[in-house]
Structures are given as C-alpha cells and as structure tokens.
N, C-alpha and C positions, 0 to 999 in steps of 0.2 A: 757241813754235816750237822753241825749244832741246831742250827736255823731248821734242818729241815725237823728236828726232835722236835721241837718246841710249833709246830707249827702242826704236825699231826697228833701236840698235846692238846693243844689249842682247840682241832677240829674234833679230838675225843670230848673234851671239855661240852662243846656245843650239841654237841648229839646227845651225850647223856642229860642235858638239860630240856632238850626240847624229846626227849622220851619220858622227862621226869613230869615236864608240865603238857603233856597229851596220857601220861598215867592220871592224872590228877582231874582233868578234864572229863575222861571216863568213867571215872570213881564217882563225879559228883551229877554226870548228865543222868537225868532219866529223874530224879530227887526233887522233894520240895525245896531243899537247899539251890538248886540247878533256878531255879526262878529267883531264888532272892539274888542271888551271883547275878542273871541276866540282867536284872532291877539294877545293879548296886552300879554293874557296867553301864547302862543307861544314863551314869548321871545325874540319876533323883530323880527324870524326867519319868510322865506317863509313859505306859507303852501297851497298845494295844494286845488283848488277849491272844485272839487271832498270832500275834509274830510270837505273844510269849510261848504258846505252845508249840511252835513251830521251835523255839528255841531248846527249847526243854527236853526234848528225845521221848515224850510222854505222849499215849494214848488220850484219846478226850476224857477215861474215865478216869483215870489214874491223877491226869492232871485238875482236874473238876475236885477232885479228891485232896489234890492238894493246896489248889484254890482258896477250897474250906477252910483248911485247918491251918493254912497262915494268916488269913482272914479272922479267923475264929482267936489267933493265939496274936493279934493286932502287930505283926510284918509288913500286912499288904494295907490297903485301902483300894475299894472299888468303884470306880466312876460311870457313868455313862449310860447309855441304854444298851435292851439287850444285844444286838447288833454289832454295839459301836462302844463294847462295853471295857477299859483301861484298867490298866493295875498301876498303882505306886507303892515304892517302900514308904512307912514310915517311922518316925526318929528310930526308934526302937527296933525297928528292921535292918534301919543302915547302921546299926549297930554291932545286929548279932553278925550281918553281913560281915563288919568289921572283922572283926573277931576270928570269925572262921577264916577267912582269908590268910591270916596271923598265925593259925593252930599248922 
C-alpha cells in the first residue's frame, strides 16, 4: 500500500510539472521574448526567419514588429538576402535569453 502512495505522488509530481512548463510556454509564445527562447534553444546557431515565425505563434506583422525591435535593441543580428534571410542571437541576446530563463 505504501508503494502504491508514493507512486501516485510521484505521477502527481510529474503532471503538475509538465502543466507548469506548458503554462510557461503559453505565457511566452506569441512574444518577442518567444524568438530569443527559439534562438537561445537553437544553440547560437542561425535559423532561418521563415522557421522562426513558424515558431513563434506570431502573425507576419506582429513578428516583423518584433524582428525590429530586437534588432533595434542589438538581441538579434540579421543575415542574408531577402528570401533566404537568418536571425542570430547575439552576446547580449544570449544573455537577456539567460536570464529570463532563470526569472
């Protein structure tokens, strides 16, 4: 009987984590933050725009919007032509990225 307590704590344990971190996923998809996340998951690698808005949960303007102004606030750096055109974090991206992560 002990076993089985400890075993349906166990499965409560895991549910409320993975509702904590699918709360937390929600909270940040659709956001400028939601790219630097995608970026920081990447690796440090490029990644093309095209996948980052697909990742993002964002409209083409909303995300053009936010494009800017992590561009503008030096997060991102932008490569490529307009077609074939990449984002990367940099230092200072994978930092704030850090951070929030942490908060």
């Amino acid at each position: 009987m002990g076993q089985s307590g400890t075993n349906s704590f166990t499965t409560y344990l895991q549910g409320m984590q993975r509702w904590e971190k699918e709360k937390q996923a929600t909270q940040v998809a659709g956001t400028a933050f939601s790219i630097l996340a995608l970026l920081a998951a990447n690796g440090g690698q490029t990644m093309p725009l095209r996948n980052l808005q697909a990742g993002s949960a964002m409209d083409f303007t909303r995300f053009a919007d936010a494009i800017k102004r992590l561009q503008e606030l030096r997060y991102i750096t932008l490569s490529g032509g307009p077609t074939d055109e990449s984002a990367q974090l940099t230092e200072f991206g994978s930092e704030v990225a850090a951070l929030a992560r942490t908060a």
